[in-house]
ZALO-745277 format. One record per residue: residue number from 1; chain; x, z negated, y of N, C-alpha, C in turn. Coordinates in steps of 0.001 Angstrom, whole numbers, plus 500000, padded with zeros to 6 digits. Atoms other than C-alpha are relative to their C-alpha. Layout:
% ZALO-745277
resi->NUM; chain->A; n.X->X; n.Z->Z; n.Y->Y; ca.X->X; ca.Z->Z; ca.Y->Y; c.X->X; c.Z->Z; c.Y->Y .
...
% end
This chain:
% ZALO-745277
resi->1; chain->A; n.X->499871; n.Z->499102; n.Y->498932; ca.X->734361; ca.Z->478136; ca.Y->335738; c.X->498932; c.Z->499728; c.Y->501072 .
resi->2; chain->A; n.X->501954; n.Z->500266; n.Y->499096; ca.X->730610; ca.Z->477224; ca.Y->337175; c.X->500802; c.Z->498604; c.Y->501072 .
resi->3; chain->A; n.X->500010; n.Z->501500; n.Y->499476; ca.X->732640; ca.Z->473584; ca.Y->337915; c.X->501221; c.Z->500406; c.Y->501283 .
resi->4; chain->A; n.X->498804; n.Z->499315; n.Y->499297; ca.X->735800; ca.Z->475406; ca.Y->339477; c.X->499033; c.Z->500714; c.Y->501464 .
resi->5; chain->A; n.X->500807; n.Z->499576; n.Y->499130; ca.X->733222; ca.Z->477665; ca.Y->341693; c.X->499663; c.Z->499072; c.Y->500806 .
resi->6; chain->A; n.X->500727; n.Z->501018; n.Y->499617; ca.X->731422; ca.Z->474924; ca.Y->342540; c.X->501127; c.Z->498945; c.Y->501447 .
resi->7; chain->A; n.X->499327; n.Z->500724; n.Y->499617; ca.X->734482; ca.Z->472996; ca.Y->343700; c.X->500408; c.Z->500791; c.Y->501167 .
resi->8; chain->A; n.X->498921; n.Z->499037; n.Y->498946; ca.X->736008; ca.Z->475968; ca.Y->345590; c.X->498881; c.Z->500314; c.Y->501688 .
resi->9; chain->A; n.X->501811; n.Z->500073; n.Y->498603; ca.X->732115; ca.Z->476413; ca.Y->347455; c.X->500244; c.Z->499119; c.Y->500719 .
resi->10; chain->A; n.X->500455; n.Z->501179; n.Y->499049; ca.X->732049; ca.Z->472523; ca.Y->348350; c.X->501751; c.Z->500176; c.Y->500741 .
resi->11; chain->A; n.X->499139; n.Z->499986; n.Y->499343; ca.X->735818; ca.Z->472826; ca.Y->349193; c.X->500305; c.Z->501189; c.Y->501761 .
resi->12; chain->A; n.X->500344; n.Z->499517; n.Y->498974; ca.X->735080; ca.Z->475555; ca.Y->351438; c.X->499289; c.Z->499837; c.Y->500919 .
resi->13; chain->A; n.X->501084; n.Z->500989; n.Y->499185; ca.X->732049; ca.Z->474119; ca.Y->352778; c.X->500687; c.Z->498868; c.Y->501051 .
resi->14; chain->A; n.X->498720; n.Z->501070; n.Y->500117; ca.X->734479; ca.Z->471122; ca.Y->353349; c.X->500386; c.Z->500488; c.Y->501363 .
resi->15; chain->A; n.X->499060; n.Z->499592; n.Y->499036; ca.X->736865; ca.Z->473591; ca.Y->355290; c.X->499290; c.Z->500702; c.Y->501348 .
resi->16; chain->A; n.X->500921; n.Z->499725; n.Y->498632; ca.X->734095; ca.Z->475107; ca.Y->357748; c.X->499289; c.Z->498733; c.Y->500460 .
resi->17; chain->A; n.X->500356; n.Z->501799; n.Y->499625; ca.X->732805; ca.Z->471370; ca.Y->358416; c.X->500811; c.Z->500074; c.Y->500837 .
resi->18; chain->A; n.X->498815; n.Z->500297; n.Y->499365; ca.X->735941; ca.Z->470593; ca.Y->359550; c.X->500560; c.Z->500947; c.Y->501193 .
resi->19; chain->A; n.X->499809; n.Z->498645; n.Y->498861; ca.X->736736; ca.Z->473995; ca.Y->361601; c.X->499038; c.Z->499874; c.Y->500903 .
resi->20; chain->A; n.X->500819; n.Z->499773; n.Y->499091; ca.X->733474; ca.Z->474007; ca.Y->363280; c.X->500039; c.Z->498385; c.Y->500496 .
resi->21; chain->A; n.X->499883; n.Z->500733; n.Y->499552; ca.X->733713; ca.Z->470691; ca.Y->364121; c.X->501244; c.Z->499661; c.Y->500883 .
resi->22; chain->A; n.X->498714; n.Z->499555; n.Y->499017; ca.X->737673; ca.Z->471182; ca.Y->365462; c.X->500166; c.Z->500485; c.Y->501097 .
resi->23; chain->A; n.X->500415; n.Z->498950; n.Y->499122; ca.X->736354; ca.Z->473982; ca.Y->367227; c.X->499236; c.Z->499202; c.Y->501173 .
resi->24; chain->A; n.X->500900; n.Z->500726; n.Y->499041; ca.X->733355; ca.Z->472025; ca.Y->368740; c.X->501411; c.Z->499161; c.Y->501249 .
resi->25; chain->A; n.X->499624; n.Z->501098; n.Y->499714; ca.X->735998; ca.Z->469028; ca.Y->369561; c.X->501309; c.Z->500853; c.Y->501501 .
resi->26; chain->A; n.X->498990; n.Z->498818; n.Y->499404; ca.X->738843; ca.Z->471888; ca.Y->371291; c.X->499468; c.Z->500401; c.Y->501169 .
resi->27; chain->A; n.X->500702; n.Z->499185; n.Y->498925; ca.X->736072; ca.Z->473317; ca.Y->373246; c.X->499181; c.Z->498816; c.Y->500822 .
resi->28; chain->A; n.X->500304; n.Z->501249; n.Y->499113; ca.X->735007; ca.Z->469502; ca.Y->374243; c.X->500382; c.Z->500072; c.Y->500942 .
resi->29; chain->A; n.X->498871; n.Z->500346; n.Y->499141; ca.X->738288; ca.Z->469127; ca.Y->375516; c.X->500036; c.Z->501327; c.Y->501182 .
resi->30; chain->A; n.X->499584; n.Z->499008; n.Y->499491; ca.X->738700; ca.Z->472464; ca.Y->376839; c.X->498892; c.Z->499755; c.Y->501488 .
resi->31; chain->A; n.X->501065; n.Z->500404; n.Y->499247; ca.X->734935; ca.Z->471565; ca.Y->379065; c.X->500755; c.Z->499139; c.Y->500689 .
resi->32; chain->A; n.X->499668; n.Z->501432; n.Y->499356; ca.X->736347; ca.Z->468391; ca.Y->379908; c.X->501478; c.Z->500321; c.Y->501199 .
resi->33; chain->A; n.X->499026; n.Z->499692; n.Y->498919; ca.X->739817; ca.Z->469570; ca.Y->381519; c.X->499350; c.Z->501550; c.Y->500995 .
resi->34; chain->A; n.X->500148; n.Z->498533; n.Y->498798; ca.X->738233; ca.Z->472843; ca.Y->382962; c.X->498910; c.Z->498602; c.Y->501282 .
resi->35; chain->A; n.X->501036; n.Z->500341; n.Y->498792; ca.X->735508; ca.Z->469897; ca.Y->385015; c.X->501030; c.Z->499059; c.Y->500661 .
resi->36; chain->A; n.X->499295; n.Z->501033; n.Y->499233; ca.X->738183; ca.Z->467331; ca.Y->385451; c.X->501243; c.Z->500978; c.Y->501068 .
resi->37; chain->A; n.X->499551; n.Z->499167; n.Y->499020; ca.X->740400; ca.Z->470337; ca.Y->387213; c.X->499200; c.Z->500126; c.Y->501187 .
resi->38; chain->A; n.X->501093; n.Z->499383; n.Y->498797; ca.X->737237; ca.Z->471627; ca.Y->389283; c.X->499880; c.Z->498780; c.Y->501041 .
resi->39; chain->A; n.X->500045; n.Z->501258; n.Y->499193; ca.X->737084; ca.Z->467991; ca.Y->390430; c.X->500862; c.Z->499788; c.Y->500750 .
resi->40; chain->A; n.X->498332; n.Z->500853; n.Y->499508; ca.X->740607; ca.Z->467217; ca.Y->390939; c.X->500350; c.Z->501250; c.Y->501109 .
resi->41; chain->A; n.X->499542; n.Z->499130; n.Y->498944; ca.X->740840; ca.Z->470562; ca.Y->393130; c.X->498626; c.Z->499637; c.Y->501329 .
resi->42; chain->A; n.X->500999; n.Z->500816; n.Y->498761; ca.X->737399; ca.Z->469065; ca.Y->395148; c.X->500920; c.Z->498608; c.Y->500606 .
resi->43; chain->A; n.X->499235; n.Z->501139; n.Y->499590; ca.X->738993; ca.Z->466039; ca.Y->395658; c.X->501787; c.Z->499926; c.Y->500750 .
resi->44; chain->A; n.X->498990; n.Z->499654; n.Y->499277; ca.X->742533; ca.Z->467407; ca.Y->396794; c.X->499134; c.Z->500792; c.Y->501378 .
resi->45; chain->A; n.X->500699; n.Z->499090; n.Y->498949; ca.X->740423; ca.Z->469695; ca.Y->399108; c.X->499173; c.Z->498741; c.Y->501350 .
resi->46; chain->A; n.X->500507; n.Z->501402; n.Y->498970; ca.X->738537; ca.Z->465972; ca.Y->400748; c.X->500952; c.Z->499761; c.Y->500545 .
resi->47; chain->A; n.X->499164; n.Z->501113; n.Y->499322; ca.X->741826; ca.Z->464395; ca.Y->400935; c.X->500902; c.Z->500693; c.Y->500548 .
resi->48; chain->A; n.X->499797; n.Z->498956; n.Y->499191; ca.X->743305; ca.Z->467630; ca.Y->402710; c.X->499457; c.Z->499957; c.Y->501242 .
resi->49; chain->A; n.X->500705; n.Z->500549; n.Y->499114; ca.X->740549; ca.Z->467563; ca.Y->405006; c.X->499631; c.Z->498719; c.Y->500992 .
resi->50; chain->A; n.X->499790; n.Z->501083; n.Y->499740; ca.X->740480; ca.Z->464166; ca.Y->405693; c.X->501098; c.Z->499411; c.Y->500951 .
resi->51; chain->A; n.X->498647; n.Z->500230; n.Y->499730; ca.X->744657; ca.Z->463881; ca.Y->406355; c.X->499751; c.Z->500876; c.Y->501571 .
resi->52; chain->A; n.X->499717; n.Z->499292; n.Y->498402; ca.X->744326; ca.Z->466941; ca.Y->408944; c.X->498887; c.Z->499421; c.Y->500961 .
resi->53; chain->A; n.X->500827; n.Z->500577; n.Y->499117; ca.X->741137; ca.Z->464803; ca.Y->410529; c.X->500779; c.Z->498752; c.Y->500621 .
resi->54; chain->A; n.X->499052; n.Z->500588; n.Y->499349; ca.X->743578; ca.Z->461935; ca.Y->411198; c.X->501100; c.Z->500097; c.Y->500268 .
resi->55; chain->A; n.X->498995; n.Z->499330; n.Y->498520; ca.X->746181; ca.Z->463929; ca.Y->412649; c.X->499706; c.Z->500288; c.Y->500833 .
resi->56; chain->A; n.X->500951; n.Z->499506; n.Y->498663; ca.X->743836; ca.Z->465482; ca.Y->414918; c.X->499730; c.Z->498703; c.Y->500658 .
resi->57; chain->A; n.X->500581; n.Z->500905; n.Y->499977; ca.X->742666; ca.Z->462013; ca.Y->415651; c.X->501306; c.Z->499061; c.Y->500459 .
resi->58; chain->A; n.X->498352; n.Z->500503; n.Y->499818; ca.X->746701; ca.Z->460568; ca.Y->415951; c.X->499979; c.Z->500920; c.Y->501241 .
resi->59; chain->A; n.X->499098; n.Z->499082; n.Y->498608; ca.X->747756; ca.Z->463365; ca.Y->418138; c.X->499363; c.Z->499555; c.Y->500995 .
resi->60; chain->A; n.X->500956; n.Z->500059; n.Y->498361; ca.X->744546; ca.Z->462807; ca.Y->420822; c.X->500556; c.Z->498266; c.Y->500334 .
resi->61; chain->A; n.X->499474; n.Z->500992; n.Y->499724; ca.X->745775; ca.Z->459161; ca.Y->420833; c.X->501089; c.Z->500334; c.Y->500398 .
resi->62; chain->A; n.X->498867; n.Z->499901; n.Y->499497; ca.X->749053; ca.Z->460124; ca.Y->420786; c.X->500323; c.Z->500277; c.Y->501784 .
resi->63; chain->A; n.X->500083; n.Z->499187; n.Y->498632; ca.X->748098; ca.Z->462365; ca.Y->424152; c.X->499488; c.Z->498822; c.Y->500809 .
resi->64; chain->A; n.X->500051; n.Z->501322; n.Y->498703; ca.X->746689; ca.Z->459348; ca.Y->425707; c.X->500718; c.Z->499314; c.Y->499972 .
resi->65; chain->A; n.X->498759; n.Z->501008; n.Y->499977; ca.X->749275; ca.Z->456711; ca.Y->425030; c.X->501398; c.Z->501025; c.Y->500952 .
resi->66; chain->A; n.X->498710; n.Z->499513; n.Y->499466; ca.X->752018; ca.Z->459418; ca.Y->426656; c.X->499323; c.Z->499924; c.Y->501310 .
resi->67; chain->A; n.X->500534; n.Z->499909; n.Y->498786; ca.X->749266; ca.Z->459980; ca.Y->429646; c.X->500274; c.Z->498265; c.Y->500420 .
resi->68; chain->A; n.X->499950; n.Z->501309; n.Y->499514; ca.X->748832; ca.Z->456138; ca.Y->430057; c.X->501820; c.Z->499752; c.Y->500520 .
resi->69; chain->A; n.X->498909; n.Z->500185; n.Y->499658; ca.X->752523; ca.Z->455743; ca.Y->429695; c.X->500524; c.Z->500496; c.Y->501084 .
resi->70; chain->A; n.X->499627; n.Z->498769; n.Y->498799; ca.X->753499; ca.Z->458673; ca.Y->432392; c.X->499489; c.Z->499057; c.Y->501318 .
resi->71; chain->A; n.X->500855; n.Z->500649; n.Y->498617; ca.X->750871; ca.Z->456321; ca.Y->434700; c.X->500257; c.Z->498784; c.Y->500150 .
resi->72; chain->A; n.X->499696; n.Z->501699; n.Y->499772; ca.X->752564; ca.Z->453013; ca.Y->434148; c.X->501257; c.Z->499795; c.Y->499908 .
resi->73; chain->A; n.X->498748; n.Z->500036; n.Y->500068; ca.X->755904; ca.Z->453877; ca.Y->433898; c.X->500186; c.Z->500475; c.Y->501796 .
resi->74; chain->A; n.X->500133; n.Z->499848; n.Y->498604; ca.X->755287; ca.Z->455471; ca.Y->437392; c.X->499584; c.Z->498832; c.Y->501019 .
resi->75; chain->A; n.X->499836; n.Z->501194; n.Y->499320; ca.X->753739; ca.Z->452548; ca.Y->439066; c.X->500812; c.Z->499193; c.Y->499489 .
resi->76; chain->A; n.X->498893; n.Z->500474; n.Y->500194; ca.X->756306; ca.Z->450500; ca.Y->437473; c.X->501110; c.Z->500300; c.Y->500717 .
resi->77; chain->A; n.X->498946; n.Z->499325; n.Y->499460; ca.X->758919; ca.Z->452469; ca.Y->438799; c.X->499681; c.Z->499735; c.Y->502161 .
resi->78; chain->A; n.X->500383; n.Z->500276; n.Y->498293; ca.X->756894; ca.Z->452480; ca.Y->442522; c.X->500132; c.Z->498665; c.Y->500333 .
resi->79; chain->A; n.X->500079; n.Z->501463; n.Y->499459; ca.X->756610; ca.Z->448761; ca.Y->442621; c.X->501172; c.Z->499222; c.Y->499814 .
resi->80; chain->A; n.X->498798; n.Z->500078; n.Y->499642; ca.X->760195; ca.Z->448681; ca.Y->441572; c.X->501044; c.Z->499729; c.Y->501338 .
resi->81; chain->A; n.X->499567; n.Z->499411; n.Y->498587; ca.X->761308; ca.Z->450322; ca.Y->444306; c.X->499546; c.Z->499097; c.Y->501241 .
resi->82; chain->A; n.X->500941; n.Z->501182; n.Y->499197; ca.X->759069; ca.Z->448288; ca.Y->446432; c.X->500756; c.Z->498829; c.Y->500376 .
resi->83; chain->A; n.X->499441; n.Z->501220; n.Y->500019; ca.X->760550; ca.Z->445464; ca.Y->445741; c.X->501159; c.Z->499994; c.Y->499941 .
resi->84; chain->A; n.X->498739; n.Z->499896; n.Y->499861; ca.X->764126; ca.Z->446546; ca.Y->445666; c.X->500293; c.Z->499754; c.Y->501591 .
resi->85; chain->A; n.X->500128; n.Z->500041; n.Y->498836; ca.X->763472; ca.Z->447629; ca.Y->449267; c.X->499591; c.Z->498464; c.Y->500635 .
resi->86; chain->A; n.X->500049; n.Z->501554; n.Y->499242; ca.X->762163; ca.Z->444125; ca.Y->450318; c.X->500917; c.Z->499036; c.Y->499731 .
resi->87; chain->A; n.X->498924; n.Z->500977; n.Y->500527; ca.X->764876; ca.Z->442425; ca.Y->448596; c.X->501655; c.Z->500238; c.Y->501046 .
resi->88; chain->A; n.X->498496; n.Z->499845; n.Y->498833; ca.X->767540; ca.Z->444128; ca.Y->450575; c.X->499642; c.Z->500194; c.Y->501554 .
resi->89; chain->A; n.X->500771; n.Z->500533; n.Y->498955; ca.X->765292; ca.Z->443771; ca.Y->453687; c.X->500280; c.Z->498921; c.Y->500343 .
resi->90; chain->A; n.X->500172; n.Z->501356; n.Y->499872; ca.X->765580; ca.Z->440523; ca.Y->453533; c.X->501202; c.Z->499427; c.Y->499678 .
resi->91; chain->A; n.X->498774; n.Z->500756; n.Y->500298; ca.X->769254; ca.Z->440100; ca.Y->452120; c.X->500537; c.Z->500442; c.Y->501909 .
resi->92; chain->A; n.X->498968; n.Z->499412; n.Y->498942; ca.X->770291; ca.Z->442117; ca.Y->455494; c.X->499221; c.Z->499013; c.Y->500884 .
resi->93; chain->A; n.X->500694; n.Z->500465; n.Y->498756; ca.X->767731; ca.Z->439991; ca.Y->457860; c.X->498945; c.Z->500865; c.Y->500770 .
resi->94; chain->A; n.X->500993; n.Z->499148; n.Y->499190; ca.X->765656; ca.Z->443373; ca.Y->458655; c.X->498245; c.Z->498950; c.Y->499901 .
resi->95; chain->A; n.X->501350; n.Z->500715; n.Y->500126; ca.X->762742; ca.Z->440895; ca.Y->457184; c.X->499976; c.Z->498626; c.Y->499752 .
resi->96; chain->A; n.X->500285; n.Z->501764; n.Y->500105; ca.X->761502; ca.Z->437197; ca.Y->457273; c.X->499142; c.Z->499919; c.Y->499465 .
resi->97; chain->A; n.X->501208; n.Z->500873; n.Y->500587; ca.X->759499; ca.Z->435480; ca.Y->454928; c.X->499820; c.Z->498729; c.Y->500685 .
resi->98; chain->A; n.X->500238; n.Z->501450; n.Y->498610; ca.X->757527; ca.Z->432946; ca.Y->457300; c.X->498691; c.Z->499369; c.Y->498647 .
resi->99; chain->A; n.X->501620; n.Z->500740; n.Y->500796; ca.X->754510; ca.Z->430193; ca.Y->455814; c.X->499697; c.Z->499121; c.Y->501209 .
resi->100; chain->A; n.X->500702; n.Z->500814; n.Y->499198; ca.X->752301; ca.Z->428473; ca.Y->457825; c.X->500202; c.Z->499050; c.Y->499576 .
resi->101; chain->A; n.X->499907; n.Z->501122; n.Y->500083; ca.X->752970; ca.Z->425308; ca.Y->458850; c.X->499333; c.Z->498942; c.Y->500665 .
resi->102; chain->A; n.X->500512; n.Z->501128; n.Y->499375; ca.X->751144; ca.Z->421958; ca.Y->459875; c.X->500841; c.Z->499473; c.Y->501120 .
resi->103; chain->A; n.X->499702; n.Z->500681; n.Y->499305; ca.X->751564; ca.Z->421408; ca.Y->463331; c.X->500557; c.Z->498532; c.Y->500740 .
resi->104; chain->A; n.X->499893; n.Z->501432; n.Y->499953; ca.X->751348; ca.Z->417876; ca.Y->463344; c.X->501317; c.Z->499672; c.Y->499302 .
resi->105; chain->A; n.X->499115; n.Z->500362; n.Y->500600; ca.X->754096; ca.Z->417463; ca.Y->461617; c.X->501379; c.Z->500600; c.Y->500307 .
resi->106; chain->A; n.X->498354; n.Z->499767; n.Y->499084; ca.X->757008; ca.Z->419498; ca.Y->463696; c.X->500092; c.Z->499440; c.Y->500690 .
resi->107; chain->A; n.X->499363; n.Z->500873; n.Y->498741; ca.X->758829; ca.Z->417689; ca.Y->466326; c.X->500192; c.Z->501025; c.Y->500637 .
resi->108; chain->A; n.X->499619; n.Z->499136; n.Y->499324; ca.X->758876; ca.Z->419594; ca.Y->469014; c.X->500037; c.Z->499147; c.Y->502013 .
resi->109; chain->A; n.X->499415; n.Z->500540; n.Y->498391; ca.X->760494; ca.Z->418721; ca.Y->473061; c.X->498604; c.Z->500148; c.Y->500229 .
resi->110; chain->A; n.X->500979; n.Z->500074; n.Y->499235; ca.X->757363; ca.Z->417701; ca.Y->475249; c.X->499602; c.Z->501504; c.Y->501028 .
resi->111; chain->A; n.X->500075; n.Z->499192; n.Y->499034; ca.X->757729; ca.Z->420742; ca.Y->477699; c.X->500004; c.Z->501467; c.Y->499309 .
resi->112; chain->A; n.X->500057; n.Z->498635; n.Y->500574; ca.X->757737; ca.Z->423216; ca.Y->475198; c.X->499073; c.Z->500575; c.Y->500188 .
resi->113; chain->A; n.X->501005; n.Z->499630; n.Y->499970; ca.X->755548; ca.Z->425931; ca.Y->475665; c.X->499719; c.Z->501021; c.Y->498758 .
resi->114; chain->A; n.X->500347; n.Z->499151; n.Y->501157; ca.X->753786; ca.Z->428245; ca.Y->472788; c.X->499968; c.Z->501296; c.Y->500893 .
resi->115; chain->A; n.X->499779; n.Z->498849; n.Y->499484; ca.X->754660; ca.Z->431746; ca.Y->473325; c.X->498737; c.Z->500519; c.Y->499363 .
resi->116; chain->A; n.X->500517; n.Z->499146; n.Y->501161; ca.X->752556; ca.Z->432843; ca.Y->470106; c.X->498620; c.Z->499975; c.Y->500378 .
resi->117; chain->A; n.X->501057; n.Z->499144; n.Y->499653; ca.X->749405; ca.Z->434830; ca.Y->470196; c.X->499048; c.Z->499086; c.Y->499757 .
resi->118; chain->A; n.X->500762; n.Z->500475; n.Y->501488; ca.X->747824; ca.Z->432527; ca.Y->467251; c.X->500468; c.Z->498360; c.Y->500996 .
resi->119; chain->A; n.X->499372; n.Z->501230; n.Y->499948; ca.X->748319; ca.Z->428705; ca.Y->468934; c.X->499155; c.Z->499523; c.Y->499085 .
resi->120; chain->A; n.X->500550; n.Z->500784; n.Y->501418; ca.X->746663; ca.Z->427457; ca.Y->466146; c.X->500979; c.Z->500046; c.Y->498548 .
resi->121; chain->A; n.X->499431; n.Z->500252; n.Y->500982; ca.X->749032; ca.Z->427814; ca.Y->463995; c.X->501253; c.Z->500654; c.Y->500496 .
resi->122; chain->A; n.X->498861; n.Z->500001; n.Y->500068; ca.X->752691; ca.Z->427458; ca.Y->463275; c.X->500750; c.Z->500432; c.Y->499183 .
resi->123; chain->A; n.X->499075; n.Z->499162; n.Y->501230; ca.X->755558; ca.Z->429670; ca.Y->461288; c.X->500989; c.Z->499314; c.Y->499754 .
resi->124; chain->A; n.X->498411; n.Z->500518; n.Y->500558; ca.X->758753; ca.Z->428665; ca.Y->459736; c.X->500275; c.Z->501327; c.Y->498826 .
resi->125; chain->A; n.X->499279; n.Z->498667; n.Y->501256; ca.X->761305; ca.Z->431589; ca.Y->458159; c.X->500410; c.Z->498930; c.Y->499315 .
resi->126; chain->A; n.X->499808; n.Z->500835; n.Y->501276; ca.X->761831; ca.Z->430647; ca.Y->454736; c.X->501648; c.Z->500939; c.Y->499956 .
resi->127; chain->A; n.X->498298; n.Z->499409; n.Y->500324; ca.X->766016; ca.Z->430932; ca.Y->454017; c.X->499667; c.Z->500913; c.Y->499046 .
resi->128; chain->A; n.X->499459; n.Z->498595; n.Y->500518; ca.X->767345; ca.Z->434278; ca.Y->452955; c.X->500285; c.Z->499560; c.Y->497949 .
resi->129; chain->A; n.X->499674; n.Z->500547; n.Y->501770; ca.X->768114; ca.Z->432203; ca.Y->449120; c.X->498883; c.Z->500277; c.Y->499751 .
resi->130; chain->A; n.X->501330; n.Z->500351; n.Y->500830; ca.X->764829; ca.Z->431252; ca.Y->448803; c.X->498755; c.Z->501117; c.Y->499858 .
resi->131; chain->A; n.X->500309; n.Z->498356; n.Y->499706; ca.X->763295; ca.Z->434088; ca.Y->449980; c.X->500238; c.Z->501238; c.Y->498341 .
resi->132; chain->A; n.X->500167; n.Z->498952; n.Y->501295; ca.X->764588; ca.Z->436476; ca.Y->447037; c.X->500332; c.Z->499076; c.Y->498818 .
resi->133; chain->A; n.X->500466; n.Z->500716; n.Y->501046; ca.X->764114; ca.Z->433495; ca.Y->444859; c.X->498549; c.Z->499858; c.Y->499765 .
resi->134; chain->A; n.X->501482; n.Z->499842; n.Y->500280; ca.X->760375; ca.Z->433743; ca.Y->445549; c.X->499342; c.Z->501513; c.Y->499717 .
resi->135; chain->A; n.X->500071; n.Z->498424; n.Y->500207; ca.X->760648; ca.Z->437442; ca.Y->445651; c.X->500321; c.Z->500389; c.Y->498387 .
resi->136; chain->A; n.X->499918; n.Z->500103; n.Y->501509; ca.X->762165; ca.Z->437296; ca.Y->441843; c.X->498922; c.Z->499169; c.Y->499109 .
resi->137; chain->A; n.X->501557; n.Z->500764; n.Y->501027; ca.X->759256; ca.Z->434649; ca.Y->440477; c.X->498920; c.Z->501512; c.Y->500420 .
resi->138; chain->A; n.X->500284; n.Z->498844; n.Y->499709; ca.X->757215; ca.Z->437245; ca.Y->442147; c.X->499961; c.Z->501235; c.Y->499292 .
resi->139; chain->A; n.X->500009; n.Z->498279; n.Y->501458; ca.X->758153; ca.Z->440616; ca.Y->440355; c.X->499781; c.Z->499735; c.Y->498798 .
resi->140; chain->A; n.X->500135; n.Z->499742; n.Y->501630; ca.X->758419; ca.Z->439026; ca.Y->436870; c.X->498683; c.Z->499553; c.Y->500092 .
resi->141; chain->A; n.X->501398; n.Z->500427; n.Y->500496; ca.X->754590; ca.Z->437564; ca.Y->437332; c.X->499233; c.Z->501385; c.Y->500325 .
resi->142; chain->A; n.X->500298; n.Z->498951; n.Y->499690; ca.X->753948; ca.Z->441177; ca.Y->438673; c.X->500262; c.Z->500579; c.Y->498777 .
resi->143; chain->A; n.X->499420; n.Z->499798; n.Y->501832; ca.X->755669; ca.Z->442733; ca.Y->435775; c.X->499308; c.Z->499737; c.Y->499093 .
resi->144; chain->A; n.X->500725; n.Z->500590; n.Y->501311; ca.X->753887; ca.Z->440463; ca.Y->433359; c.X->498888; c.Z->501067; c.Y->500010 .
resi->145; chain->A; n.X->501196; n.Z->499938; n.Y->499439; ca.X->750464; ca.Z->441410; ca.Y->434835; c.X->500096; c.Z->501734; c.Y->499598 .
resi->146; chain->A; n.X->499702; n.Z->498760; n.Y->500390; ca.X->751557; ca.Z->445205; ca.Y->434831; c.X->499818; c.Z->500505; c.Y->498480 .
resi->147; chain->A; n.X->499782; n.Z->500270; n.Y->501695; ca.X->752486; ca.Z->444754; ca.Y->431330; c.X->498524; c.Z->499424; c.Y->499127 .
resi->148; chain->A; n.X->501608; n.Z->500272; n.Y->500367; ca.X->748975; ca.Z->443333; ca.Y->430157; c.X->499009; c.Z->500871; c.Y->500426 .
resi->149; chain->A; n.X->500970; n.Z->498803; n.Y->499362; ca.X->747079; ca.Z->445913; ca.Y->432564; c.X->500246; c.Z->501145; c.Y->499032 .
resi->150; chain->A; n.X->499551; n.Z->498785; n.Y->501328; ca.X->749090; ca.Z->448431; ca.Y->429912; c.X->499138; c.Z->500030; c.Y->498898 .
resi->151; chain->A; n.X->500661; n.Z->500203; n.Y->501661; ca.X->748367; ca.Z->447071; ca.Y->426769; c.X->498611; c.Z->499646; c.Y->499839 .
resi->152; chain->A; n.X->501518; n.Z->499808; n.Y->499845; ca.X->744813; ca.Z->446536; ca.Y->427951; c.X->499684; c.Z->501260; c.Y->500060 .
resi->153; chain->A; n.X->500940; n.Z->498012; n.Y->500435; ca.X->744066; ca.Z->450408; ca.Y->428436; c.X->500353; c.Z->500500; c.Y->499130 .
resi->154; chain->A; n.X->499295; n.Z->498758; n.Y->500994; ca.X->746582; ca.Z->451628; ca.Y->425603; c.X->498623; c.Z->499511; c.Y->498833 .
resi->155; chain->A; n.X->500881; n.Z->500956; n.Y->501114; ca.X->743528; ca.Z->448809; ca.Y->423281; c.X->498469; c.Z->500821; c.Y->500285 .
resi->156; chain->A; n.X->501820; n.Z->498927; n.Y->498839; ca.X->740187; ca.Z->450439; ca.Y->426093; c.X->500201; c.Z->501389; c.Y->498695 .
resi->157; chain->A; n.X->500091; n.Z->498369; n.Y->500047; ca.X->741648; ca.Z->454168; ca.Y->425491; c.X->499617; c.Z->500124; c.Y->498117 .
resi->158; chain->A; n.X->500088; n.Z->500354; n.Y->501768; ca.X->741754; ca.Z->453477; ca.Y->421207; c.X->498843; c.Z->499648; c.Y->499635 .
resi->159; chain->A; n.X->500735; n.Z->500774; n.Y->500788; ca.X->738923; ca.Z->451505; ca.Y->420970; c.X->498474; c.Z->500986; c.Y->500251 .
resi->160; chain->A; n.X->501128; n.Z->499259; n.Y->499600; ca.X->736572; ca.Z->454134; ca.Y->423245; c.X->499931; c.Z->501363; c.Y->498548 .
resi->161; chain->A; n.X->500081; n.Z->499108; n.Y->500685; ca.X->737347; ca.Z->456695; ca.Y->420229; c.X->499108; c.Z->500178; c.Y->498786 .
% end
């Protein structure tokens, strides 16, 4: 009976070992997910913070890229126009494209006299073809240029931030 006792003691012994150590191991875990929560709600709370700092940060870009745009879609549009107007200027004859030319090199009757203000120099109208063929090279190297003046401030306005 002393050996039975004995057995039932260490077996009990045994079974609080094991419990308090369960316990300990339960209440590890239990530590461990209550810090890895506390964390994981810090860390949603950064990357919260963070997200609405580069929206704030998007949108003010955003607001300049529509301003820039508003200001280059407008001169675009003006220098359009511009040039529509000189194109049909010049298809109707209201305008002449002239270039200076080297005297020496027109033939002109002996008795002619120079009317022009400038006798130092000599004009020639350039044909109505060629004319809004130099007027088209023209706009698209304008255009280009436009187009680079853009994407140079949309790179300025971004890069000043």
């Amino acid at each position: 009976m002393i050996i039975n006792n004995m057995k039932n003691k260490a077996i009990l012994g045994g079974v609080i070992v094991v419990s308090a150590i369960s316990a300990c191991l339960l209440y590890g875990r239990y530590q461990y997910n209550q810090g890895y929560n506390a964390m994981k709600t810090v860390m949603n709370n950064e990357i919260a913070k963070r997200n609405e700092e580069a929206r704030a940060l998007e949108a003010k870009w955003q607001s300049t890229v529509n301003e820039l745009d508003k200001k280059h879609y407008e001169e675009l549009n003006h220098a359009q126009t511009e040039i529509n107007r000189l194109k049909h200027n010049i298809s109707t004859g209201n305008k002449r494209l002239r270039v200076a030319i080297n005297q020496a090199s027109v033939c002109t009757r002996q008795n002619t006299q120079t009317t022009s203000v400038d006798n130092a120099k000599a004009y020639a109208d350039i044909d109505r073809g060629t004319a809004q063929r130099l007027i088209g090279i023209t706009e698209r190297g304008d255009k280009a240029i436009r187009q680079l003046n853009a994407l140079q401030d949309y790179v300025e306005s971004i890069h000043k931030e």
